[in-house]
C-alpha positions in Angstrom: -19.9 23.5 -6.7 -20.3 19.7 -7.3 -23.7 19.1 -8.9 -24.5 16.1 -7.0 -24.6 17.8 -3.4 -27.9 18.9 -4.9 -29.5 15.5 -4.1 -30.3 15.3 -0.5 -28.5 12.9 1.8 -29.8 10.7 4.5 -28.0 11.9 7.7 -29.0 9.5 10.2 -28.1 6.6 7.5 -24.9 7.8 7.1 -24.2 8.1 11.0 -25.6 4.8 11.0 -22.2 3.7 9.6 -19.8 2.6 12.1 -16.7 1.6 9.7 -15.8 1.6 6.0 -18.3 -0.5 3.9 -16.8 -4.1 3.2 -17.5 -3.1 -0.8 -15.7 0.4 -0.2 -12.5 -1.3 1.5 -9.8 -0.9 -0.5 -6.9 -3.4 0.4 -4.4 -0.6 0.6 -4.1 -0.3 4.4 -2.8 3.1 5.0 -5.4 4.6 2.8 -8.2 2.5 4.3 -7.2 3.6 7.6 -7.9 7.5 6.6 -11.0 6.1 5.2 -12.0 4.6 8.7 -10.4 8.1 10.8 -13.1 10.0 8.3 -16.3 8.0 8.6 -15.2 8.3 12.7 -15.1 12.4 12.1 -17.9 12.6 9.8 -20.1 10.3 12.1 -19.6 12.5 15.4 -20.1 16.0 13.6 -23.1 14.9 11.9 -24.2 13.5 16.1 -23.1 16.7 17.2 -24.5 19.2 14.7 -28.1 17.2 15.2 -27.3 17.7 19.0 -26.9 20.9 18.9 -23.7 21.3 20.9 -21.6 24.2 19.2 -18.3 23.6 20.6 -18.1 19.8 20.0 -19.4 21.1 16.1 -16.6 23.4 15.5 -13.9 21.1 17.1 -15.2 18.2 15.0 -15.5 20.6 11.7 -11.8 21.9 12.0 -10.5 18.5 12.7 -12.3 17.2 9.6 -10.9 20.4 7.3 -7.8 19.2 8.2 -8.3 15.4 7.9 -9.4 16.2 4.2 -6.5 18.1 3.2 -4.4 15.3 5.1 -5.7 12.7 3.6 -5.9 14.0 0.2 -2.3 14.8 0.3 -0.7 12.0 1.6 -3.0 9.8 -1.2 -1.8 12.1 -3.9 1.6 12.0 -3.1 1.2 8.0 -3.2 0.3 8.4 -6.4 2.9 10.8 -7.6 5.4 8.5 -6.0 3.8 5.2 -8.6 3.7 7.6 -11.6 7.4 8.4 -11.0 8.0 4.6 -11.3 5.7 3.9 -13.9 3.3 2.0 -12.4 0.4 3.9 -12.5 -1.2 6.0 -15.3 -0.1 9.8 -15.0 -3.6 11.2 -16.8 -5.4 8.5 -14.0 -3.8 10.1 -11.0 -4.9 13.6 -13.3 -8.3 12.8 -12.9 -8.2 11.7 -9.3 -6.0 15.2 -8.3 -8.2 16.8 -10.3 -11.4 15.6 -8.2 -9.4 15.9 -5.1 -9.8 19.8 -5.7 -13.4 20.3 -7.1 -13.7 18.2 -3.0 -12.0 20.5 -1.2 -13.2 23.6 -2.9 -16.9 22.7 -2.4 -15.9 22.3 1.1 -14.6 25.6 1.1 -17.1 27.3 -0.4 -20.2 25.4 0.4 -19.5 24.3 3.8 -16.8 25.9 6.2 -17.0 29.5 5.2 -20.7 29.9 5.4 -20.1 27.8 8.6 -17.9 29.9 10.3 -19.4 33.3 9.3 -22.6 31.9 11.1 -24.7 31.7 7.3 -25.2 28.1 7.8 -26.0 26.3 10.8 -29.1 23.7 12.5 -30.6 21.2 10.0 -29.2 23.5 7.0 -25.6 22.9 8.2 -26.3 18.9 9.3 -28.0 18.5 5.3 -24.6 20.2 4.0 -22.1 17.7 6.0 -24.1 15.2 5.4 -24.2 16.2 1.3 -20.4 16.0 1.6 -19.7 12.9 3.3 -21.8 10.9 0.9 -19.7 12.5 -1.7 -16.6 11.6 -0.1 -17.5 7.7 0.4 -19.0 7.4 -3.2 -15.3 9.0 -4.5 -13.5 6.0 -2.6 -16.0 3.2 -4.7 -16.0 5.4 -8.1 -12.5 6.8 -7.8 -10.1 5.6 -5.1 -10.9 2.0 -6.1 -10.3 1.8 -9.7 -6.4 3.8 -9.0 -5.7 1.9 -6.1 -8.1 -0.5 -4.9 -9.8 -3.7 -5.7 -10.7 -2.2 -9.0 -7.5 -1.3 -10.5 -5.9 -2.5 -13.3 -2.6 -1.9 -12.1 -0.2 -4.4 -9.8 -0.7 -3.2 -6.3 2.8 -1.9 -4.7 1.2 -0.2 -1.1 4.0 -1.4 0.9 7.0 0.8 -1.0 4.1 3.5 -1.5 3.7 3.5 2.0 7.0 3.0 2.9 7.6 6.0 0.9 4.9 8.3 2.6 6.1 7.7 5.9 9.2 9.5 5.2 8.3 12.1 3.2 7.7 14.1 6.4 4.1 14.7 6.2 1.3 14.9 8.7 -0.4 11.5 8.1 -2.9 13.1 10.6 -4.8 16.0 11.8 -3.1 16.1 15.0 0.2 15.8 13.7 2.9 18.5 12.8 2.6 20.4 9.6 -1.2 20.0 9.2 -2.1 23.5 9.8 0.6 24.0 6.9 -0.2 22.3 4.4 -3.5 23.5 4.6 -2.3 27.3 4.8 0.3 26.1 1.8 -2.7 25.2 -0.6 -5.3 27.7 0.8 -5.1 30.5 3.3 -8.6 30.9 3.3 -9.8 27.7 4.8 -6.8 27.9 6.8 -8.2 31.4 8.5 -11.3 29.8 9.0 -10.1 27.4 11.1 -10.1 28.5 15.3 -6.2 27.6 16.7 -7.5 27.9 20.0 -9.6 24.5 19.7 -6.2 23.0 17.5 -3.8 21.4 19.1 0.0 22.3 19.7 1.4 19.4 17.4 -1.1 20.1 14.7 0.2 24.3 14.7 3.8 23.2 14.6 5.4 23.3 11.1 7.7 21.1 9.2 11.0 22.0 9.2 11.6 19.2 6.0 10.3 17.1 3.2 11.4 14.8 0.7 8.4 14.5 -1.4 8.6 12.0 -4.3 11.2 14.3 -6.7 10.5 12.8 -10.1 6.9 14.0 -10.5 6.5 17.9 -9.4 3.0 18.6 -11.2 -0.1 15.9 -10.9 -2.4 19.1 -12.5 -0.8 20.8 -15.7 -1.8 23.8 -14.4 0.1 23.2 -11.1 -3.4 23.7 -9.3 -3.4 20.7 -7.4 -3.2 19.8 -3.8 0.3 18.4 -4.1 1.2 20.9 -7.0 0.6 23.5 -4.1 1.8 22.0 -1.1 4.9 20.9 -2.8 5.5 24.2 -4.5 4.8 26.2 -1.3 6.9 23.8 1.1 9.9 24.4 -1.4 9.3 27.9 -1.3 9.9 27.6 2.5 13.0 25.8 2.0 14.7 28.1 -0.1 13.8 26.0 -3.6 15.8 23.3 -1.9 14.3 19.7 -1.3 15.7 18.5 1.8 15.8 14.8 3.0 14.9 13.4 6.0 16.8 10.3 7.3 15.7 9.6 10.9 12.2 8.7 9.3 10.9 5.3 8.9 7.8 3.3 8.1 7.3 3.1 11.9 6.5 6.6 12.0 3.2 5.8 9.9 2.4 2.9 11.3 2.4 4.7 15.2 0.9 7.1 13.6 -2.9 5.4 13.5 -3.0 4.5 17.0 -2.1 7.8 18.0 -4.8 9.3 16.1 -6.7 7.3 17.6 -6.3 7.9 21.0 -6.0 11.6 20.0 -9.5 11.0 18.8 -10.8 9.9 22.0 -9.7 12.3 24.0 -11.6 14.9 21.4 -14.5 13.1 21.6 -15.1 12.9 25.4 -13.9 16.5 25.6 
């Protein structure tokens, strides 16, 4: 469990916020635009746990499980592809991978499974979110800003990292294809926790390819990262083969915001 979700959050401060903090923005766009999809998510589940409305809660709680693992992955793998290069330090990224899990564990353990087997729910399950979320926006000013952002010592290259993410293949979002899998690829148990019936189609369909950053196949030494996993399980898939995509572009990411966006919406009026 991470020791700080001990200090209680302020809930309605944190749904007071409405985008990412001018002193939490890091300059790297595609990374600040996850940033600004999870305050969106985290906002409406904290309104709709306080609410009380159950469906809108587990909607908005599955979308954010996968938003984490999402966004977590497609960072990580901007990283690998920098370390490859050179231009960022491997035992940095370590650290950063490293913190990546100890987040999504705590989820886990903390949060969705006590969530979904009905142990946690009301006030105790708002305090809990809300716990979390102040984690994750205090690891973007400690963490994501001195490896990427305005803090980092090293020469910013976001638009061949991006560039680069875009065509790995990836989900760059929760609704997108292969998000269910690369959740299920670095943990079947959150992924039987979530509820397919409330997921869309796009975000059950799989992968069929990826050509993940090939140069840099552990971030963890112990392989126990979120990329170490996904990466390891996705090859698996493939037969131990890393397969190429060609058709894909940066246009894919870049379409890809709006459409979160809109896909969003429509979850939110729902």
């Amino acid at each position: 469990m991470i020791a700080e979700v001990e200090q209680a959050a302020d809930g309605r401060a944190l749904e007071a916020i409405l985008q990412v903090p001018e002193h939490l923005r890091t300059d790297h766009w595609y990374n600040d635009i996850q940033h600004a999809m999870l305050v969106i998510l985290f906002r409406h589940l904290l309104r709709a746990v306080r609410e009380n409305c159950p469906r809108r809660s587990r909607i908005l709680t599955d979308v954010a499980t996968l938003y984490l693992w999402v966004h977590f992955l497609d960072e990580e793998e901007g990283m690998a592809w920098g370390v490859a290069r050179g231009l960022i330090d491997a035992d940095l990224v370590a650290d950063h991978a490293r913190q990546h899990r100890r987040f999504l564990d705590h989820w886990r353990d903390a949060v969705l499974v006590p969530y979904v087997a009905g142990d946690l729910a009301g006030e105790e399950y708002y305090q809990a979110v809300a716990a979390f979320y102040a984690l994750v926006l205090r690891h973007i000013g400690n963490t994501d800003q001195p490896t990427y952002g305005r803090a980092s010592e090293h020469a910013p290259h976001h638009r061949a990292e991006i560039s680069h993410v875009a065509a790995t293949g990836l989900p760059l979002s929760p609704f997108m294809q292969g998000a269910l899998q690369v959740v299920r690829q670095d943990d079947r148990v959150v992924a039987d926790c979530l509820d397919l019936r409330l997921m869309g189609p796009q975000a059950r369909q799989s992968v069929a390819a990826v050509a993940m950053e090939p140069g840099v196949t552990r971030l963890l030494p112990d392989g126990s990262g979120l990329r170490d996993r996904v990466m390891r399980g996705l090859r698996q898939a493939a037969g131990g083969e890393a397969v190429q995509i060609s058709h894909l572009s940066h246009k894919r990411m870049v379409a890809a915001g709006p459409a979160s966006l809109q896909d969003m919406g429509k979850l939110l009026v729902a």
